[in-house]
DSSP file (Angstrom, degrees, kcal/mol; ACC not computed):
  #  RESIDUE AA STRUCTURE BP1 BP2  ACC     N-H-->O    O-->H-N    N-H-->O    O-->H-N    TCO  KAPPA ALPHA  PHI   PSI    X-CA   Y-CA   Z-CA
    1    1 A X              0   0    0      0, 0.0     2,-0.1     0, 0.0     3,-0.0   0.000 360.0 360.0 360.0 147.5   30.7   13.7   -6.5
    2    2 A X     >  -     0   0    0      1,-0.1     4,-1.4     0, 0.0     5,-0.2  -0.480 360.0-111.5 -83.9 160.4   29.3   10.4   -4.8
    3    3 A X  H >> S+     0   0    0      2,-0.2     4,-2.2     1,-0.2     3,-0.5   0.974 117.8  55.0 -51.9 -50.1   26.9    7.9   -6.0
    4    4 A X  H 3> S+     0   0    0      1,-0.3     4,-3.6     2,-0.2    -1,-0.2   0.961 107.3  50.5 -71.5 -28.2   24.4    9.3   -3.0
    5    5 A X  H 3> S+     0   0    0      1,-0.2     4,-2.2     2,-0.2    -1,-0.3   0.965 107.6  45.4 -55.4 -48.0   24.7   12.4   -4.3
    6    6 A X  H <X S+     0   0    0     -4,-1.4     4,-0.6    -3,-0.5    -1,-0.2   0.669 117.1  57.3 -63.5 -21.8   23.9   11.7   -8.2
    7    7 A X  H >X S+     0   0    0     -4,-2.2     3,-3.5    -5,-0.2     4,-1.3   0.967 108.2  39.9 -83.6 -59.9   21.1    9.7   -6.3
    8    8 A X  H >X S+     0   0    0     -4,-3.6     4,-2.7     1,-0.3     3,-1.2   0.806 114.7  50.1 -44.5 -53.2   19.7   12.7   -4.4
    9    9 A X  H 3< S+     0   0    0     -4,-2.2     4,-0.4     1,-0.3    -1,-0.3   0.337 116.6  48.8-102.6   7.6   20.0   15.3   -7.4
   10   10 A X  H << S+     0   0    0     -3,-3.5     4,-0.4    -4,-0.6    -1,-0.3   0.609 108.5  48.5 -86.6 -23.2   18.1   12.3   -9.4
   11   11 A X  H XX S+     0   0    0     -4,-1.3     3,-3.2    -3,-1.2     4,-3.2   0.976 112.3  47.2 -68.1 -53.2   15.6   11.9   -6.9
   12   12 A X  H 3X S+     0   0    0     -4,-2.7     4,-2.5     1,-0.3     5,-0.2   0.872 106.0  63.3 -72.5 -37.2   14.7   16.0   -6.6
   13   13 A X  H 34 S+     0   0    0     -4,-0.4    -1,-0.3     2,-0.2     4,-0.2   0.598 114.4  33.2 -55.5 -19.2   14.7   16.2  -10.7
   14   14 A X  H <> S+     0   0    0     -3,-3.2     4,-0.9    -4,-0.4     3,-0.5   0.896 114.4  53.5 -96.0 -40.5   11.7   13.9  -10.5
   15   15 A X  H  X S+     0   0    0     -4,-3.2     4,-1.4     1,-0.2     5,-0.2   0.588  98.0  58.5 -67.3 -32.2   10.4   14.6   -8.1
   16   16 A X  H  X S+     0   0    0     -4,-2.5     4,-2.2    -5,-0.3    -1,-0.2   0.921 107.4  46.4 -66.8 -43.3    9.8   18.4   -8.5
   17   17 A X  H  > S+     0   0    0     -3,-0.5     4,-1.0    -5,-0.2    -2,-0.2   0.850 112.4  52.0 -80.3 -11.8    7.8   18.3  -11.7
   18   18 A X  H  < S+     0   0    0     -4,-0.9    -1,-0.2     2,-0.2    -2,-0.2   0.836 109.0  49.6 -65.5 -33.0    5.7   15.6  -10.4
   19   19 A X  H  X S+     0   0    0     -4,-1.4     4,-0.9     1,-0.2     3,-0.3   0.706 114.0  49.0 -80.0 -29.6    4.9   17.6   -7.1
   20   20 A X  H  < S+     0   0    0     -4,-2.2    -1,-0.2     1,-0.2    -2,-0.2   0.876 113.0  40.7 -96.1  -6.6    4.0   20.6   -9.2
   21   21 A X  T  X S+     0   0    0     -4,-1.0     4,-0.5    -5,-0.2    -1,-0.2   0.351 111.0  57.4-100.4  21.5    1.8   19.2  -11.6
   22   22 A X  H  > S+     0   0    0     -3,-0.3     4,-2.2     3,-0.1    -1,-0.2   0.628 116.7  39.8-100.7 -24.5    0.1   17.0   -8.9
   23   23 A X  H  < S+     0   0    0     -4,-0.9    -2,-0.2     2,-0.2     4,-0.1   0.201 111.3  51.5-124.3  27.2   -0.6   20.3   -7.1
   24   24 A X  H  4 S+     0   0    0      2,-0.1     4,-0.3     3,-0.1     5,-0.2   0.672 113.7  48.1-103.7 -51.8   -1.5   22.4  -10.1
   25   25 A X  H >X S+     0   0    0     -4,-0.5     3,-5.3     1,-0.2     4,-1.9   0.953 111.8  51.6 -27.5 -81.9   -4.0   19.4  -10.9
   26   26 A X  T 3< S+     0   0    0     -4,-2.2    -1,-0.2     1,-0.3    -3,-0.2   0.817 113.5  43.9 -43.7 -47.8   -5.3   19.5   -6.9
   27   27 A X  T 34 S+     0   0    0      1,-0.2    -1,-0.3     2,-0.1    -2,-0.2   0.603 112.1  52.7 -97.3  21.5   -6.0   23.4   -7.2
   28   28 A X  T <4 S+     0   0    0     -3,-5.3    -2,-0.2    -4,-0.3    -1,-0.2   0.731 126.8  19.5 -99.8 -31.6   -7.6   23.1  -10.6
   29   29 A X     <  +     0   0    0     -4,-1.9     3,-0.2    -5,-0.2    -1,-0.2  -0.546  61.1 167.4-129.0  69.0  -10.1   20.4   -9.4
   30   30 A X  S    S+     0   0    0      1,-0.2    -1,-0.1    -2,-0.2    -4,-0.1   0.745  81.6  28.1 -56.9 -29.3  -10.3   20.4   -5.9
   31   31 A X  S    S+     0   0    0     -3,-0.1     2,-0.5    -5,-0.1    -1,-0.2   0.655  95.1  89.2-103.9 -14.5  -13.5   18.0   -6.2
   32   32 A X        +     0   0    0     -3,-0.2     2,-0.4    -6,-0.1    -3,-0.1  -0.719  48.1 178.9-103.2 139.8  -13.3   16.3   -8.8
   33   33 A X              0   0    0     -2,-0.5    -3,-0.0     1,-0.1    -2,-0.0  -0.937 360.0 360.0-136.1 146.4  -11.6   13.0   -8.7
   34   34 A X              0   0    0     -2,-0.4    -1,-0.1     0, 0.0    -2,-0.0   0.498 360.0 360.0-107.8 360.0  -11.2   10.5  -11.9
């Protein structure tokens, strides 16, 4: 495997639990902003 690869399959391992709790957050408080 290549560095850009180990980069990619680092990027999508953060990036997925941040994007679902950013948009579990968004449809729990749709109004409320801190």
């Amino acid at each position: 495997m290549s560095t850009t690869t180990w980069l990619v399959l680092l990027v999508l391992v953060l990036a997925v639990p941040l994007a679902a709790w950013a948009g579990v957050r968004m449809l729990r408080d749709p109004h409320r902003k801190r």
